[in-house]
C-alpha positions as CSV (number, residue, x, y, z in Angstrom):
1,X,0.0,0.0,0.0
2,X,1.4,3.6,-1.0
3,X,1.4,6.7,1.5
4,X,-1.0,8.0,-0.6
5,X,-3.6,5.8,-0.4
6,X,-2.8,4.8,3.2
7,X,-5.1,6.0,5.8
8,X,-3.7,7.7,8.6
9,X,-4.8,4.5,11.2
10,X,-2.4,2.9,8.6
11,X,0.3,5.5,8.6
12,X,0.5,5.6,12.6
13,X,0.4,2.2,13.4
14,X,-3.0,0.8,13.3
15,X,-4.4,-0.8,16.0
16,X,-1.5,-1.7,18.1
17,X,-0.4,1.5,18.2
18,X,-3.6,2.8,19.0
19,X,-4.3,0.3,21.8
20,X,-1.0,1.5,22.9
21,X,-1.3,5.5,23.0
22,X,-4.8,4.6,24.9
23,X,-3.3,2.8,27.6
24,X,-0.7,5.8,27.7
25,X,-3.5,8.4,27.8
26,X,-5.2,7.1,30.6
27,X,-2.0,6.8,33.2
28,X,-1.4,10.7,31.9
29,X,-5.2,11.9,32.3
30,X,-5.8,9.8,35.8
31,X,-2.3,11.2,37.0
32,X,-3.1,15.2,35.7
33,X,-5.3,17.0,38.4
34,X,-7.1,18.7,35.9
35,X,-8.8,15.7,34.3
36,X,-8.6,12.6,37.1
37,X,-12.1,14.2,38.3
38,X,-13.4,12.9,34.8
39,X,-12.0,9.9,34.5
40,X,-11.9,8.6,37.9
41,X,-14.0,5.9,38.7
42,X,-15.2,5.1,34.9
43,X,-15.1,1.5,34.4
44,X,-11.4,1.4,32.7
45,X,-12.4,-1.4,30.2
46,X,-15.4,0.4,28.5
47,X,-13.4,3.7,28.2
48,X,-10.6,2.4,26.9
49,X,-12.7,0.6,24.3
50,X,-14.5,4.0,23.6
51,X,-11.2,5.6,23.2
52,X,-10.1,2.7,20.8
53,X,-13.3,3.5,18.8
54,X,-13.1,7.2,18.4
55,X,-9.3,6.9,17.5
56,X,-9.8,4.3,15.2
57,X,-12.8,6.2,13.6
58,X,-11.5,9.5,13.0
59,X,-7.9,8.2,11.7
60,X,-10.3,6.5,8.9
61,X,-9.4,3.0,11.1
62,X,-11.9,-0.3,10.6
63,X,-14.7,-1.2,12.0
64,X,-17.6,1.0,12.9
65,X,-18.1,3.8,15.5
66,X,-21.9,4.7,16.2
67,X,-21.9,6.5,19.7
68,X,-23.0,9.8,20.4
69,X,-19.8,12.1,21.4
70,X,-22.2,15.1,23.0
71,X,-24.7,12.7,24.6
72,X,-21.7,10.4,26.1
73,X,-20.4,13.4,27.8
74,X,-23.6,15.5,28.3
75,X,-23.4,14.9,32.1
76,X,-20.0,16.3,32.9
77,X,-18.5,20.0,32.9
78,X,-16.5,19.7,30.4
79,X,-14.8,23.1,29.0
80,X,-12.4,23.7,26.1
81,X,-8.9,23.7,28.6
82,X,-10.2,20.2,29.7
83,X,-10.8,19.5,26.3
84,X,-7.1,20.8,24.9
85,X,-5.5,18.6,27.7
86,X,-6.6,15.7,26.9
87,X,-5.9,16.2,22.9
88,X,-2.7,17.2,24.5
89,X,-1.9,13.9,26.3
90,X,-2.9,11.7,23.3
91,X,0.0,13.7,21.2
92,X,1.8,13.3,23.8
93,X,1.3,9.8,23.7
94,X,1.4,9.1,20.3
95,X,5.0,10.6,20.2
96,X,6.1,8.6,22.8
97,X,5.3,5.8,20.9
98,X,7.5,6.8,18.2
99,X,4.6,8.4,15.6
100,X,5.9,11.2,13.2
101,X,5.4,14.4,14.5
102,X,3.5,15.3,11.7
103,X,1.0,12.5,11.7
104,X,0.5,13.4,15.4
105,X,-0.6,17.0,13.6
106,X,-3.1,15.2,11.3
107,X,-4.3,13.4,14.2
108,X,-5.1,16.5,16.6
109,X,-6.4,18.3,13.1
110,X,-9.1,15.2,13.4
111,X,-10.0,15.6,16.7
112,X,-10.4,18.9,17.1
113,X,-13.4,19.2,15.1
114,X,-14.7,17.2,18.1
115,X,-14.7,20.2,20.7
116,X,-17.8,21.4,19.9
117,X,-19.4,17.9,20.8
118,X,-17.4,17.0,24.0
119,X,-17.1,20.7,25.3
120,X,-20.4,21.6,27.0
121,X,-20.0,24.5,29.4
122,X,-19.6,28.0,28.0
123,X,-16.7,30.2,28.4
124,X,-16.0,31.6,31.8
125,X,-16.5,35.1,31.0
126,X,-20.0,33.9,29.5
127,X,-21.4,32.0,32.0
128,X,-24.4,33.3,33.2
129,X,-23.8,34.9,36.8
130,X,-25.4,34.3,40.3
131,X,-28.1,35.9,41.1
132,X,-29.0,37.0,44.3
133,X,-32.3,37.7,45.6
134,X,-33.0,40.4,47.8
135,X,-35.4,40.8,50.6
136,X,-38.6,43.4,50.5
């Protein structure tokens, strides 16, 4: 198979390394104290299989991916530094494992357009403020 018809699962590993740069992930997102809160407690099986899945899916990887990104994370206060961190530690991972620099480029350009369905709290500055109620 050329480069050029290679899809990128192809052109950073497949599989194995993806399994890999999962397994990495998590120890880096349960050991940062920004985003243990979120991953704490999850049973570690079923995430890393979703983690697996999304990977695979958006590097054009087999098989087929049919969850809901927003809806799986819906329930939590996620917002876009929580967000960066994690795309952070999966480059992190992935270059650890020995993938090109510039696939790992391709890789957060995929995930990326993701935010918008994982990030579910508005900015800071645009969150709407407490009110207080006042006594007659």
């Amino acid at each position: 198979m050329n480069s050029k018809s290679a899809t990128l699962n192809d052109r950073i590993g497949g599989d194995q390394v993806i399994a890999a740069a999962v397994e990495a992930l998590n120890v880096r997102v349960l050991a940062d104290p920004l985003l243990r809160q979120y991953f704490a407690g999850l049973d570690p099986i079923l995430l890393k299989k979703h983690q697996r899945e999304v990977i695979a899916h958006i590097t054009g990887g087999p098989g087929e991916f049919t969850a809901c990104l927003a809806k799986s994370h819906s329930h939590l206060r996620i917002e876009k530094p929580h967000f960066y961190a994690v795309a952070d530690h999966l480059v992190a991972a992935l270059v650890d494992l020995g993938v090109e620099e510039s696939l790992c480029g391709e890789v957060l350009s995929l995930v990326e357009p993701t935010l918008n369905d994982v990030v579910n709290t508005p900015p800071r500055d645009q969150q709407p403020k407490p009110t207080t109620s006042t006594r007659s």
